[in-house]
C-alpha positions as a Markdown table, in Angstrom:
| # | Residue | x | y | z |
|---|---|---|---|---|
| 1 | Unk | -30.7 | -28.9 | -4.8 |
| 2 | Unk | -26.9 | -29.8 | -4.7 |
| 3 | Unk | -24.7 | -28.5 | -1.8 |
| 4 | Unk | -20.8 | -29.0 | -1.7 |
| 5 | Unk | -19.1 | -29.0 | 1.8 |
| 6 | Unk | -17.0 | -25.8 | 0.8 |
| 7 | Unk | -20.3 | -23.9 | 0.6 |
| 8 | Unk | -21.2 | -24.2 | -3.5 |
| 9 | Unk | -24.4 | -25.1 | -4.5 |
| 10 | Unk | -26.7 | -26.0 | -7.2 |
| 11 | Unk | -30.5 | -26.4 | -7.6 |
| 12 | Unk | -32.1 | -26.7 | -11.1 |
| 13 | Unk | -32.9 | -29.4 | -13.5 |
| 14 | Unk | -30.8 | -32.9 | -13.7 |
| 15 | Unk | -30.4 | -35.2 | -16.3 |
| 16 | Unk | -28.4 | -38.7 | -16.0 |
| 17 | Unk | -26.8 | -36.9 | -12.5 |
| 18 | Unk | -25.4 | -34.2 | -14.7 |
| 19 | Unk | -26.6 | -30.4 | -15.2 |
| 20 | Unk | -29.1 | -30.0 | -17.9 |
| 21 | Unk | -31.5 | -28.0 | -18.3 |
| 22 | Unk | -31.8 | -24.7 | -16.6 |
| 23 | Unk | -30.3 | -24.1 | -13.0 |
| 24 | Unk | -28.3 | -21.8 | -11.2 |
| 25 | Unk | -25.1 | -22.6 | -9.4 |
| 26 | Unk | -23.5 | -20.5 | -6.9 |
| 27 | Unk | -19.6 | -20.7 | -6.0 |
| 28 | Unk | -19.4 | -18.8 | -2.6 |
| 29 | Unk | -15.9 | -18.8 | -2.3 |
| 30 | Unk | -14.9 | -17.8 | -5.6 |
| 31 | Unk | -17.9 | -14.8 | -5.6 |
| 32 | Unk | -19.9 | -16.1 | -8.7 |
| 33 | Unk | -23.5 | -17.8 | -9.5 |
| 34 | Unk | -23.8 | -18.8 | -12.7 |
| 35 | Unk | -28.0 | -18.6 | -14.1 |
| 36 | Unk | -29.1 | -20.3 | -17.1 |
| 37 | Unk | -28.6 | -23.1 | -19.3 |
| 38 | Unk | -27.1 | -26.0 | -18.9 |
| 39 | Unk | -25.3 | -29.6 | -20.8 |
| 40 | Unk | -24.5 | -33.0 | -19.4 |
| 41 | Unk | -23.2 | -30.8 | -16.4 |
| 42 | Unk | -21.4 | -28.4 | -18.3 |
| 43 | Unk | -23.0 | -24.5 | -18.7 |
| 44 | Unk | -24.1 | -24.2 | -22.5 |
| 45 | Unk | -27.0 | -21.9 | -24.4 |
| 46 | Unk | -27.9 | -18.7 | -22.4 |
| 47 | Unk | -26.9 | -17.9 | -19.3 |
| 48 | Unk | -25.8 | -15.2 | -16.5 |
| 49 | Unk | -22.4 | -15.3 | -14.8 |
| 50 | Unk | -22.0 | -12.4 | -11.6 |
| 51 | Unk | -18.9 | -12.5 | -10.8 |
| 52 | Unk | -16.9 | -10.6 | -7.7 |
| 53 | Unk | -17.6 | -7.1 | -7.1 |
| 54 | Unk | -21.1 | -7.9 | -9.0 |
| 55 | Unk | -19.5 | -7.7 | -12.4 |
| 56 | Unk | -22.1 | -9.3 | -14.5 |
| 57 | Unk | -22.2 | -11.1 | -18.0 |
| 58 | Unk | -25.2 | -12.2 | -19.9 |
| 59 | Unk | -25.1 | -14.0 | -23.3 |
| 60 | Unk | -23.9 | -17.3 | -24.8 |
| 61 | Unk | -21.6 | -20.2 | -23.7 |
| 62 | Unk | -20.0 | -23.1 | -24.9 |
| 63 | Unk | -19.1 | -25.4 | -23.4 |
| 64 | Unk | -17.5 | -23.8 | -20.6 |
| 65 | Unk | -15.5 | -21.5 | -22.6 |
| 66 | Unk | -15.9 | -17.9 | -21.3 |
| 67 | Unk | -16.4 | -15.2 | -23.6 |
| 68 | Unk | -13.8 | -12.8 | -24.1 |
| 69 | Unk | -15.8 | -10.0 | -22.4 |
| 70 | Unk | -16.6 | -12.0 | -19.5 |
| 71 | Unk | -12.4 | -12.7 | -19.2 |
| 72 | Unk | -11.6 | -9.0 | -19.6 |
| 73 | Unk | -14.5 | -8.3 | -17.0 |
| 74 | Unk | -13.0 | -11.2 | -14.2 |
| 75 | Unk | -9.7 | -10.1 | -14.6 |
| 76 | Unk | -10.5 | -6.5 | -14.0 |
| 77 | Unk | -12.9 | -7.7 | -10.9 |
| 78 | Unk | -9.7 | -9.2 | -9.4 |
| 79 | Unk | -7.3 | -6.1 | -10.4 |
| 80 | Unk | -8.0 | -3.7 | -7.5 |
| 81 | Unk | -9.7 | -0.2 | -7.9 |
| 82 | Unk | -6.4 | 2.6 | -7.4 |
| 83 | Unk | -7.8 | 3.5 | -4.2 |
| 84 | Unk | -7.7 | -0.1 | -3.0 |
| 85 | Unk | -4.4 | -0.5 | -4.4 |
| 86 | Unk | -3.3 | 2.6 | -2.1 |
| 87 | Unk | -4.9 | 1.4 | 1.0 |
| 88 | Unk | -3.1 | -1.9 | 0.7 |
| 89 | Unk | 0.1 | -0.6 | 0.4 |
């Protein structure tokens, strides 16, 4: 296992002191772990990504590229619901 100082972390297989293989890797701050396969260090093949508020995409990736309905899901895990959006103003 891999731990950064700001709390992310890694633990799965390793390959020339990349990411390859399978692994998961957690980002605390952001809100996110990321399950599945991986490419000299980069997430590639099958894989699960939860993002904030548990918003959740399984399926393919290349080469870091997010798939469109994992963008449209992050960006409406960062809009807030309209009773958040009330409370906060």
């Amino acid at each position: 296992m891999a731990a950064e100082a700001d709390g992310s972390r890694y633990e799965g297989e390793w390959a020339e002191d990349l990411r390859s293989g399978e692994g998961t890797a957690t980002d605390a701050a952001a809100g996110w772990r990321y399950t599945g396969q991986w490419l000299r260090g980069r997430r590639v093949g099958q894989g699960q990504l939860v993002g904030p508020a548990e918003r959740e995409y399984t399926g393919g990736f290349d080469e870091q590229a997010l798939p469109l309905p994992l963008a449209l899901a992050l960006a409406l895990a960062l809009t807030p619901a309209p009773n958040q959006a009330q409370a906060l103003a």
